[in-house]
C-alpha positions as CSV (number, residue, x, y, z in Angstrom):
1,X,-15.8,7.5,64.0
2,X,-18.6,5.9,62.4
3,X,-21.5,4.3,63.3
4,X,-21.1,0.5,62.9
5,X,-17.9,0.7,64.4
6,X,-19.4,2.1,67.6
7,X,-22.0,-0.1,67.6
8,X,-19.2,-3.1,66.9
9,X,-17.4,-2.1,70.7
10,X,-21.1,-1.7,72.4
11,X,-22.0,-5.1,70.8
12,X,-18.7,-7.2,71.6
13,X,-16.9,-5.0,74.3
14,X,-14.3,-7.8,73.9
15,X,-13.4,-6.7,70.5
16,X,-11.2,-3.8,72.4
17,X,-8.9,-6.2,73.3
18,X,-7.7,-6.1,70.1
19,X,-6.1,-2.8,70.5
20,X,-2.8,-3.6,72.5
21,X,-0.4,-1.2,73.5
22,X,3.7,-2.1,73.2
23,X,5.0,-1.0,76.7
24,X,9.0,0.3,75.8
25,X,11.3,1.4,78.7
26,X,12.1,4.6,79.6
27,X,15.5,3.8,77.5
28,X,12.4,2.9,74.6
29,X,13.2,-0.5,74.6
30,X,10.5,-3.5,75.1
31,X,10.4,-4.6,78.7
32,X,10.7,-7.8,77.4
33,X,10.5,-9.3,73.8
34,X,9.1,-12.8,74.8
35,X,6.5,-12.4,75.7
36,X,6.5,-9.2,74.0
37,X,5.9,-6.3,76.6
38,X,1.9,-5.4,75.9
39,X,-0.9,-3.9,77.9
40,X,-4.6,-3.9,77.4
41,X,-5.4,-0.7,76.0
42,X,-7.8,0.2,79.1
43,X,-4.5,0.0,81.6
44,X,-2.3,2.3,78.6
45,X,-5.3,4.5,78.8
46,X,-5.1,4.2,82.5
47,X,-1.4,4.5,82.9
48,X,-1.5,8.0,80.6
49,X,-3.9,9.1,82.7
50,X,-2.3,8.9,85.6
51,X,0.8,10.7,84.2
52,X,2.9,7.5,84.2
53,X,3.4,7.0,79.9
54,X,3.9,8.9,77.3
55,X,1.9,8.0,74.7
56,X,4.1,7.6,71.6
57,X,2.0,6.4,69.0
58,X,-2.0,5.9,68.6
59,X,-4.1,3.3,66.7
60,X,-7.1,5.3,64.4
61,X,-9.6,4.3,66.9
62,X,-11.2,6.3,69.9
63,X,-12.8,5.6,72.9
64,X,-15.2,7.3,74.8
65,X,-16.4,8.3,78.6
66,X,-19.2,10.4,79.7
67,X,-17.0,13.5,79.5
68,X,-13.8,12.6,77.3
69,X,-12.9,10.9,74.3
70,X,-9.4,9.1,74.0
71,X,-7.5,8.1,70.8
72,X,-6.3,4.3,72.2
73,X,-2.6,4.1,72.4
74,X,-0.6,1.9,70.6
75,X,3.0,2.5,72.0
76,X,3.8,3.7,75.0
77,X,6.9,4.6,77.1
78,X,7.6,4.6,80.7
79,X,8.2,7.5,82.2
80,X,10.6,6.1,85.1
81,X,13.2,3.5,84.2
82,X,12.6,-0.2,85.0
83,X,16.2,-2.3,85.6
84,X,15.4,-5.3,83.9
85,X,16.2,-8.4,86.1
86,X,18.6,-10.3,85.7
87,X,18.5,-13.9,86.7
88,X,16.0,-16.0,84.1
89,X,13.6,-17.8,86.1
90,X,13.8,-21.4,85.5
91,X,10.3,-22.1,83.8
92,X,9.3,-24.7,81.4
93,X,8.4,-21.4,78.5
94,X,12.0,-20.5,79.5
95,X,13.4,-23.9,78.8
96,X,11.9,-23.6,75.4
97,X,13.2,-20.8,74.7
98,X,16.8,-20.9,75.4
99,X,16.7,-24.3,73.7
100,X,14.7,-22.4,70.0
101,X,11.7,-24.7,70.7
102,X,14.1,-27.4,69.1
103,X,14.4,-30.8,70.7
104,X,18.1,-30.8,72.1
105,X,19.2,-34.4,70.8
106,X,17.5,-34.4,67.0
107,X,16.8,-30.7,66.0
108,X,12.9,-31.5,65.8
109,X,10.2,-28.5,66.2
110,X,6.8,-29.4,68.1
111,X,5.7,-31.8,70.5
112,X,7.8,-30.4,72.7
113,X,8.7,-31.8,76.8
114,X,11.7,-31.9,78.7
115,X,14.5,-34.6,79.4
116,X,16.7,-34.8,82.3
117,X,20.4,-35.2,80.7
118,X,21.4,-36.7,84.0
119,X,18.2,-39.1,84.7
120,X,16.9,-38.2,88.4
121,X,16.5,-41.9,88.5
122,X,20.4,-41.5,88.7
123,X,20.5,-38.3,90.9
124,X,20.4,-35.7,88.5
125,X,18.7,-32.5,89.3
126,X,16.6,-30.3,87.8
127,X,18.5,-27.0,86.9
128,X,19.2,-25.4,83.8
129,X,23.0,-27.5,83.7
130,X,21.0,-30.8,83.8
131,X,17.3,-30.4,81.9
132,X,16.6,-29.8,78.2
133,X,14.1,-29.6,75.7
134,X,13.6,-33.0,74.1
135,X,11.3,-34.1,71.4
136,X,8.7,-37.2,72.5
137,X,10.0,-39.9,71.2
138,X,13.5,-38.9,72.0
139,X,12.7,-38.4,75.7
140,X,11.1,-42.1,75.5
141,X,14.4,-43.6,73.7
142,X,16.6,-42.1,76.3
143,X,14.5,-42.7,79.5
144,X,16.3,-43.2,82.6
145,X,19.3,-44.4,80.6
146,X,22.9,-42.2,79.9
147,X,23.3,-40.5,76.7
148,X,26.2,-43.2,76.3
149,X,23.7,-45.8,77.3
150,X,20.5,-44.2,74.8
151,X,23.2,-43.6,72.0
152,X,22.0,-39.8,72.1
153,X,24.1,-36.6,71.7
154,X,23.4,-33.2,72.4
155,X,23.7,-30.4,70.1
156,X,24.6,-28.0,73.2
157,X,25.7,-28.2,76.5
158,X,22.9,-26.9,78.5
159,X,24.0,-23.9,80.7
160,X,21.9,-21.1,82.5
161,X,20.8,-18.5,80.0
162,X,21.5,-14.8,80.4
163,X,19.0,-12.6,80.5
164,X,20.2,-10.9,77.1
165,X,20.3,-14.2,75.4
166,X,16.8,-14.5,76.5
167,X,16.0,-11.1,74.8
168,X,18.1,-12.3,71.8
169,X,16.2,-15.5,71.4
170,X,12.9,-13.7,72.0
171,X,13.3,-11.5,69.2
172,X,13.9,-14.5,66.3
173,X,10.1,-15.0,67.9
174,X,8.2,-12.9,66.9
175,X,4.2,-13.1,68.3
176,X,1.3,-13.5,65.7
177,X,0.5,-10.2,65.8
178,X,2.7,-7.2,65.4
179,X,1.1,-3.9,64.6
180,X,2.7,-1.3,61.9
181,X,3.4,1.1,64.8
182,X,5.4,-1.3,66.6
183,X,8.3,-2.3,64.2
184,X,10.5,1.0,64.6
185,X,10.7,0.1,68.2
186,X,11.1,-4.1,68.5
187,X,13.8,-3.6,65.6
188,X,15.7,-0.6,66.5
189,X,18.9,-2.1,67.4
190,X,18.4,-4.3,64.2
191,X,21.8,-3.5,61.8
192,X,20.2,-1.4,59.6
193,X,20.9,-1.8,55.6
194,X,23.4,0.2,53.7
């Protein structure tokens, strides 16, 4: 390891938090593709440590303690299975994401909030049947009126996601950062090419 890079982590100990490590599954899949599974690499480290990962692939930087040095991990694996859950907690992120971070009446991206098909002005609820993602200045044409009233349509009928659509639309979003050592497991049930 050489010297500036040493000095680098003892000047900006923040600069190890650009060392992630993608948590897979005992199956080695991601726990969860949006947000992609990570870990700091301190709680990898940690986690091999204590026997609980396999370490399955390493960045080329080390760390060290008084009496060890530790190559920081990159991917890991759980050792013991985790059953992924199945209901989709009904969040605003998760709104967004079963809706493609598209506004549900014109198709826009950005500026993003979220419309009440049913107005609760006119006792609609919030639930994932009644609530989708809607662009500004659609939400302000609508209002509290119908979509008959607005003149709006919907492109889909809003329903409660699965939690393997969730996975499925988490993977067409990738995060800003996806390291080399990553790709063989975030893609691996990608249809590979003949």
């Amino acid at each position: 390891m050489d010297g500036d890079f040493r000095t680098q982590f003892v000047r900006d100990p923040a600069s190890l938090k650009h060392y992630p490590a993608l948590v897979l599954n005992a199956d080695y899949r991601p726990l969860s593709y949006y947000p992609l599974s990570l870990w700091p690499w301190q709680e990898a480290i940690k986690a091999a440590f204590l026997d609980r990962v396999q370490i399955v692939a390493e960045y080329d930087h080390v760390v060290r303690s008084q009496r060890a040095e530790f190559r920081i991990p990159s991917v890991v694996v759980l050792k013991d299975y985790v059953k992924p859950q199945k209901r989709v907690a009904f969040t605003r992120f998760n709104l967004f994401l079963r809706d493609e971070f598209c506004c549900q009446y014109c198709g826009a991206k950005g500026d993003l909030t979220f419309d009440h098909v049913v107005p609760r002005a006119r006792g609609g609820v919030t639930s994932w049947e009644n609530v989708v993602a809607a662009c500004s200045p659609c939400n302000l044409r609508k209002g509290s009126k119908t979509l008959r009233q607005s003149g709006l349509h919907l492109n889909r009928v809003p329903r409660a996601p699965t939690a393997e659509e969730m996975q499925a639309h988490g993977r067409r979003f990738p995060p800003n950062y996806l390291h080399d050592s990553w790709m063989d497991f975030l893609y691996w049930d990608a249809e590979l090419d003949a």
